[in-house]
N, C-alpha and C positions, 0 to 999 in steps of 0.2 A: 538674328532677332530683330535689328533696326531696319531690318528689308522688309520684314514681316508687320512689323507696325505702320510701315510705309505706306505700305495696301493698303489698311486702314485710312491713313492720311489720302490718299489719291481719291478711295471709295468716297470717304466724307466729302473731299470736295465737290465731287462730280455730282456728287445726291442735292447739295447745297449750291452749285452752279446751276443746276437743272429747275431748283426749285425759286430760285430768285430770277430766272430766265422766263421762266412761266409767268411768277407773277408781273414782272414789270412789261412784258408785251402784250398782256391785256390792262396796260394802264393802271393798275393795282387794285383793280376792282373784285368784286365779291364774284366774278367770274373766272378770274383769274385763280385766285384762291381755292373755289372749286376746284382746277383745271391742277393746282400742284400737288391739292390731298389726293386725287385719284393719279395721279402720275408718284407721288413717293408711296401711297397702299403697296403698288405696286415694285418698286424696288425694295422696297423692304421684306415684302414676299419672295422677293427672287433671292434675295441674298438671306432672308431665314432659313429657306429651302436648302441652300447651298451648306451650309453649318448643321444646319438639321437630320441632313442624310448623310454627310461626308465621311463617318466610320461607319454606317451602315453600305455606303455606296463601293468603299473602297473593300471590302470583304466580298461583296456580291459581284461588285465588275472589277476585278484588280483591274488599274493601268495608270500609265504616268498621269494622267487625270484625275484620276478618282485620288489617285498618293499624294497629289499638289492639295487638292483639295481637303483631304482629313488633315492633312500638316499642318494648312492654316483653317483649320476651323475656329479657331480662336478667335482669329482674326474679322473672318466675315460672320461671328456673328458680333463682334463687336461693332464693324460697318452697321448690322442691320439695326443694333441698337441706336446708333448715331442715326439711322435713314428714320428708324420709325420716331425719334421725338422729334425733327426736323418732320414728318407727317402732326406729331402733335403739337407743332409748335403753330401752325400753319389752319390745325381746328379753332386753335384758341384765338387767333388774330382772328378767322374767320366769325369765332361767336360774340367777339367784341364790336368787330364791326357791324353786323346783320344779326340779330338776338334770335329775332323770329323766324328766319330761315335757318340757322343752327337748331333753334327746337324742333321745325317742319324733319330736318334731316334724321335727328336723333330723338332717344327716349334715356330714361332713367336705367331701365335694363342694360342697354348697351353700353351706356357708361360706366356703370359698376363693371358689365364683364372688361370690356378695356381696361380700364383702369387698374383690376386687378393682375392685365396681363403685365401694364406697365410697369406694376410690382415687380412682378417676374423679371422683366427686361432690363430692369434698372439693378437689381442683385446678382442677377448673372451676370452683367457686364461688368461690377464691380469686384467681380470675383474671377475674372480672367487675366488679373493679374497674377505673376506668381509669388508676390508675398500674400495679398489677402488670401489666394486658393490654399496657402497654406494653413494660415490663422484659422479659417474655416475646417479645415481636414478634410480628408479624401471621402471618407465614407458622406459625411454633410453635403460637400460638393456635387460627388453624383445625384445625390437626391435630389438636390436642389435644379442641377441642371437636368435632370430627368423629367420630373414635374413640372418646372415650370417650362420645359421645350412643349411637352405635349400640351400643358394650357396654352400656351403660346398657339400651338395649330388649332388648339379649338376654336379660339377665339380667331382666327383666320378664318376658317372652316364655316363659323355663323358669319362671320361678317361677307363674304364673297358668295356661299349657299344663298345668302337672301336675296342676293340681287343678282341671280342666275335666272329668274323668270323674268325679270324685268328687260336686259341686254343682255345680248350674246355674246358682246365682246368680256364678258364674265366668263362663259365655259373656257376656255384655257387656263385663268386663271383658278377655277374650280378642280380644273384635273389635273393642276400643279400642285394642288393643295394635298388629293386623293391619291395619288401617285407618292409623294412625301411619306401618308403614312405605311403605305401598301411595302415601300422599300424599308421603312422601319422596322416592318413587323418578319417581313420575309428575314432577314437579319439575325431579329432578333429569336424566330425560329430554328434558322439553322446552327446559330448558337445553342440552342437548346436541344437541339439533336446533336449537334459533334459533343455535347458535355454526356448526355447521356448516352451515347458510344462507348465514349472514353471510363465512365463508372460503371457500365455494364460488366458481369462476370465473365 
């Protein structure tokens, strides 16, 4: 179990090494800052992805990979939790130091849907411990991390879809997003056929 938190501790670092490496080689300017939210978007995405699919993945392609990966799902998605405030910690410096280019970037829309995800992010993570997932209960739990996974990709989903016209260095990360739910759903299909085999007369 202290291996598996470990993960966490290395992932955190590496997100938060990566993000103070960015900003301090462009001299800590509002270019820089730029240059760390779209470099942690991005790990926070890859490491959502990772915990997002990892019981859908490990049913669809069994193998020691896919087994590593649903084991610690826990884990990376508690990484992703750490990657993405470390992306929101990094907007906020950003809208303190430049007001008007924080507005030029964003709208009211976008911040409510985020914000709402952060909801999401911040309760899930707080419940992947195993006394609160218990305080909580099994049946609340799934819920919770059901919904808020999938608002989670929506809010991926708008924020990466919009700026797919714009750069093309977006379409990967667009069919990382689309691929995510494509394996959730194949998943959660074939669940729904081996049950209905199995209660068939």
């Amino acid at each position: 179990m202290m291996g598996r938190w470990r993960l966490v501790g290395v992932l955190s670092f590496l997100v938060a090494a990566m993000t103070a490496g960015l900003i301090i080689s462009h001299g800590g300017d509002v270019d820089g800052m730029r240059v760390a939210i779209r470099a942690t978007a991005r790990t926070s995405l890859v490491l959502f992805v990772m915990a997002f699919t990892a019981s859908a993945l490990a049913e669809l392609l069994p193998s020691a990979a896919t087994r590593w990966q649903r084991r610690n799902r826990r884990y990376l998605g508690v990484s992703f939790a750490v990657s993405h405030f470390i992306h929101l910690g990094v907007i906020v410096a950003l809208a303190s130091v430049d007001r008007v280019l924080f507005w030029q970037l964003t709208n009211i829309a976008t911040i409510v849907l985020a914000g709402s995800a952060y909801l999401f992010i911040a309760a899930m993570a707080a419940t992947s411990f195993d006394r609160t997932a218990a305080w909580l209960g099994p049946r609340k739990w799934r819920l919770l991390h059901l919904v808020g996974g999938w608002y989670i990709w929506i809010s991926f989903a708008i924020a990466v879809g919009k700026r797919v016209p714009l750069d093309r260095f977006y379409w990967p990360m667009a069919a990382l997003v689309l691929v995510a739910a494509i394996v959730r759903l194949l998943a959660m299909l074939r669940r729904n056929r081996r049950q209905a085999a199995i209660s068939a007369p």
